[in-house]
C-alpha positions as CSV (number, residue, x, y, z in Angstrom):
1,X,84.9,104.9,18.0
2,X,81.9,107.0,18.5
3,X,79.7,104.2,19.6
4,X,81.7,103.4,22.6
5,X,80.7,106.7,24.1
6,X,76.8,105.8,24.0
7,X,76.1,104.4,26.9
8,X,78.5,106.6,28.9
9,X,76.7,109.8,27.0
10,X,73.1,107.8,27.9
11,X,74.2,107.5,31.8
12,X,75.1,111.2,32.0
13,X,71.6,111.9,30.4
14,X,69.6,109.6,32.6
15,X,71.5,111.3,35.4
16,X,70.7,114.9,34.7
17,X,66.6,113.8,33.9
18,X,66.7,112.0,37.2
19,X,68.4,115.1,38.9
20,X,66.0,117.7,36.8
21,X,62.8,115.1,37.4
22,X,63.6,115.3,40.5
23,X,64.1,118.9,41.8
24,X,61.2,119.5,39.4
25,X,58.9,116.9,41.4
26,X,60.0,119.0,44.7
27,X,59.0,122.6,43.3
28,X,55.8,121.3,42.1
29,X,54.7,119.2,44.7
30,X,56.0,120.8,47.8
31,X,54.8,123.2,50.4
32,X,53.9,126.4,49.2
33,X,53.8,129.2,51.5
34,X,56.9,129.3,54.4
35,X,55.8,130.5,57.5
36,X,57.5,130.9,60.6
37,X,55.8,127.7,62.2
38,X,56.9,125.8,59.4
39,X,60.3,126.8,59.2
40,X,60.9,125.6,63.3
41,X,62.3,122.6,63.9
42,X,60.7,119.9,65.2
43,X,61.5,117.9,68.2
44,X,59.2,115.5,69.1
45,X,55.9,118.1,69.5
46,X,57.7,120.1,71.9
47,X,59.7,123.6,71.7
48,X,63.2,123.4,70.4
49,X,64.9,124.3,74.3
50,X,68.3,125.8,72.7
51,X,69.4,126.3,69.7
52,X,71.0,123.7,67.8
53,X,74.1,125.2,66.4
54,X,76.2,125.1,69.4
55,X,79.6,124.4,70.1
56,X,81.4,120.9,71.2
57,X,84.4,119.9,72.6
58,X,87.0,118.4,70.3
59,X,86.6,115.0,72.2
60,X,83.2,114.4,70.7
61,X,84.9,114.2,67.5
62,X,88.0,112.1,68.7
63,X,85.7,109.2,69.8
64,X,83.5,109.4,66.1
65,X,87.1,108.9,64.4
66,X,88.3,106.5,67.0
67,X,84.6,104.7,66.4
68,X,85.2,104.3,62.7
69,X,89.1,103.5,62.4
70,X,87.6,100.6,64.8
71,X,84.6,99.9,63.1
72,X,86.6,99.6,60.0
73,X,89.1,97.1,61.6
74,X,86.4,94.7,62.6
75,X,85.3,94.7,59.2
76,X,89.0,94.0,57.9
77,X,88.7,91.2,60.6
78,X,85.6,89.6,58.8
79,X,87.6,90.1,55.7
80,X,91.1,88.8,56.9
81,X,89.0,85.4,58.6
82,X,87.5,84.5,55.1
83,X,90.7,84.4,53.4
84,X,93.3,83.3,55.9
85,X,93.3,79.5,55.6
86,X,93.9,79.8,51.6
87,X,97.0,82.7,52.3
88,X,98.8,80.9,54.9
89,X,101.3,82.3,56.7
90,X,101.4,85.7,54.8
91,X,98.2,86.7,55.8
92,X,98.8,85.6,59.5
93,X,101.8,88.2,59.3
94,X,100.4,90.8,57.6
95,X,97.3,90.6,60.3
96,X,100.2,90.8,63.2
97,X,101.5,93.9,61.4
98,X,98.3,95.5,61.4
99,X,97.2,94.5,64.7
100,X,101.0,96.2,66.1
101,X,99.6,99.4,64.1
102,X,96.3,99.4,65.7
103,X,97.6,98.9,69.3
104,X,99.9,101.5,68.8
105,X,97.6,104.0,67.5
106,X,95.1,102.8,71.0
107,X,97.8,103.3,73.2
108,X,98.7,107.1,71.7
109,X,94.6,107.5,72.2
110,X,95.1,106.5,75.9
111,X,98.2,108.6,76.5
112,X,96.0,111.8,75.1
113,X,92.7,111.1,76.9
114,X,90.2,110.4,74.4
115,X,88.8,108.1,76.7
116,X,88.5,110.2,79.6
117,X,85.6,112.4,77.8
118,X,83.5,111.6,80.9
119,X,85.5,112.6,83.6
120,X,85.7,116.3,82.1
121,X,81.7,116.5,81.4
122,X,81.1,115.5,85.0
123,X,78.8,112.0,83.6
């Protein structure tokens, strides 16, 4: 019963030397004095221009989600192409569902504006 727990009890270890090894590497091999020039960021060589903290509209966050629910339907496109001819009809219809929820979820987008992120900024 015991011996089943090995190589779980083996992973954990390997994972806390490679953390430890790790973080020890860093303290021992990294800078050692902090300054104020080194603690700037760095922008290509030149001074930072503002800082980098700054507020953003929500809309900048709408089009990241709106990029990956997309992103992720191409790749359960890919998916859905591979398999389609051995599924038949089911997977035809269960595409068509998916499709109706993906249209609908593009046309609520359009009705609150998410698209029109350029016409507010003035770009």
């Amino acid at each position: 019963m015991v011996s089943q727990f090995v190589p779980i009890g083996l992973m954990i270890l390997c994972a806390i030397g490679f953390a430890g090894g790790t973080l020890l590497a860093s303290y021992l091999l990294g800078p050692g004095k902090a300054s104020i020039r080194k603690s700037m960021p760095y922008e290509c060589g030149l001074e930072p221009l503002q800082e980098g903290r700054g507020r953003y509209s929500i809309h900048f966050y709408m089009v990241a989600l709106m990029f990956i629910v997309f992103d992720i339907e191409a790749a359960f496109f890919f998916l859905w192409a591979l398999v389609v001819k051995s599924m038949g009809w089911f997977a035809v219809i269960e595409m068509a569902v998916f499709v109706v929820i993906l249209l609908v979820a593009y046309f609520y987008m359009i009705k609150k504006g998410v698209f029109d992120l350029g016409m507010e900024y003035g770009h």
